[in-house]
C-alpha positions as CSV (number, residue, x, y, z in Angstrom):
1,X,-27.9,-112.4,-99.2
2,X,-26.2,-115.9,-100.4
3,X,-26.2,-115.0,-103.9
4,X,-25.1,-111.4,-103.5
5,X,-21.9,-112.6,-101.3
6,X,-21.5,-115.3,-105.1
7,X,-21.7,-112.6,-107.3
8,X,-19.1,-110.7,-105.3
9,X,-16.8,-113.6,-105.1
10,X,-17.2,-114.5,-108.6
11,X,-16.7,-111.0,-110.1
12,X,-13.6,-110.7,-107.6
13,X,-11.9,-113.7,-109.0
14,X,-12.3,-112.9,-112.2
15,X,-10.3,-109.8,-112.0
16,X,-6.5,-109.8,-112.4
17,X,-4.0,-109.5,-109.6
18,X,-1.4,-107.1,-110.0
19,X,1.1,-109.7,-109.5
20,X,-0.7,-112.5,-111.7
21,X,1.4,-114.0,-114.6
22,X,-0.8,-114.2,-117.7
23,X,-0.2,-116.7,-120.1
24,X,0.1,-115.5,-123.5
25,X,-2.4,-116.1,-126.3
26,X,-1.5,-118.8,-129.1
27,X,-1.1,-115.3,-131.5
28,X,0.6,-113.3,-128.7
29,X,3.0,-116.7,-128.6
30,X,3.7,-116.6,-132.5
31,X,4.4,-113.1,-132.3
32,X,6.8,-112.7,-129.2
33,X,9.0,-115.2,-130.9
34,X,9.9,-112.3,-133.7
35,X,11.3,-110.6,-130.5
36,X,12.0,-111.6,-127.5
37,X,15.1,-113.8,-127.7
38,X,15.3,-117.4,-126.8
39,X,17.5,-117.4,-123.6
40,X,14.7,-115.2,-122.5
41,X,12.9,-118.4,-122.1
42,X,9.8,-118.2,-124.4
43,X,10.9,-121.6,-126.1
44,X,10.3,-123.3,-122.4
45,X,6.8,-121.1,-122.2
46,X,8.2,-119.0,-119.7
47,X,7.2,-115.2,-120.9
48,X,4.0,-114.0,-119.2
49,X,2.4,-111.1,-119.3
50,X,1.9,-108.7,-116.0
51,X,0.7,-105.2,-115.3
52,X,2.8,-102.6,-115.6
53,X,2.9,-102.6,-111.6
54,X,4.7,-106.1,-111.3
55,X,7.6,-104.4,-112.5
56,X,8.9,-101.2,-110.3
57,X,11.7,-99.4,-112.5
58,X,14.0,-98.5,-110.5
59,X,15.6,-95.1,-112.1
60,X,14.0,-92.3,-114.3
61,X,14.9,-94.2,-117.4
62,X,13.9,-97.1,-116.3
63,X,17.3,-99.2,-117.2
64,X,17.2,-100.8,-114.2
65,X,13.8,-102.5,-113.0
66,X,12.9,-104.7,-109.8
67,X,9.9,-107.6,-110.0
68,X,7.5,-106.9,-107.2
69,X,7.1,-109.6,-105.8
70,X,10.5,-111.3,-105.4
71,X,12.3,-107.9,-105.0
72,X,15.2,-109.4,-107.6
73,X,16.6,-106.4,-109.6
74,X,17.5,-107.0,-113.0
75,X,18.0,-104.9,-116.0
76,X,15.5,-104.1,-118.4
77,X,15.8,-106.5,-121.2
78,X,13.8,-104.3,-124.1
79,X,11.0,-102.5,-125.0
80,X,7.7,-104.7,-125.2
81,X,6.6,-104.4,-128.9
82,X,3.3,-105.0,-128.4
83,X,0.8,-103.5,-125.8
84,X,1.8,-106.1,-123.2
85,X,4.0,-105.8,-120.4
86,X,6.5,-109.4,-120.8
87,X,8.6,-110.7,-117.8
88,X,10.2,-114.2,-118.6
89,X,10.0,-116.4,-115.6
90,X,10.9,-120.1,-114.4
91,X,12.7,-122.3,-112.5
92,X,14.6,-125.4,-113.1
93,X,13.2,-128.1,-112.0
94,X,15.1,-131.2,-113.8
95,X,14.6,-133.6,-116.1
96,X,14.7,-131.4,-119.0
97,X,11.5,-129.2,-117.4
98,X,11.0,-125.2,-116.1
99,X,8.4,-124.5,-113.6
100,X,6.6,-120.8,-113.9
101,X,5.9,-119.6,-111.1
102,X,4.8,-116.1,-109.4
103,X,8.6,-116.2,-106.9
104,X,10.7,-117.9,-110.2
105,X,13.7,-116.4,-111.4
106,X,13.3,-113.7,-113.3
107,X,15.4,-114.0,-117.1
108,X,14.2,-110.8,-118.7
109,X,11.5,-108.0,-118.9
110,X,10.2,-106.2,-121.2
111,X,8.1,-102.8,-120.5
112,X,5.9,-100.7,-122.1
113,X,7.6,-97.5,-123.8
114,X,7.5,-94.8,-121.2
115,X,6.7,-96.7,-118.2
116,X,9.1,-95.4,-115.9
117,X,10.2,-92.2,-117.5
């Protein structure tokens, strides 16, 4: 009975939260700096992915989105070029260093084409 209850909790951690920032990839990193602008944050590593459903847009064409879970309503920033959904996302926190985490200020998003619409 032990090990089943492991194996549960293992393959239930592994899985992604729908609110869970996801670092991107070194290549994912190289290639959102072609497009997502700087004050967006990337240059302090602040652009993580989420699911689509971290990000509730807020009108048919989705011009107007609002991050789950800090309720902050912001409009969309772009289109994601790639197959990621992108919300930029940190807090200063002084001496020249950003803090990401899940309740940080939002600086921009970027969704999937057609999420929303």
């Amino acid at each position: 009975m032990r090990a089943i209850i492991a194996i549960l909790l293992l393959s239930v951690s592994g899985a992604i939260a729908d609110d869970e920032l996801i670092p991107p990839t070194a290549e994912e990193y190289k290639n959102i700096q072609t497009w997502i602008p700087a004050t967006c944050c990337w240059t302090n590593n602040c652009c993580m992915k989420v699911k689509p459903s971290a990000l509730r847009p807020l009108y048919n064409d989705a011009k107007e989105i609002e991050v789950v879970a800090t309720g902050q309503k912001l409009p969309r920033t772009g289109w994601s070029r790639d197959e990621n959904t992108w919300r930029c996302t940190c807090d200063w926190i002084g001496e020249g260093k950003w803090r990401v985490h899940l309740k940080a200020n939002t600086h921009c998003v970027f969704t999937l084409p057609g999420e929303g619409s």
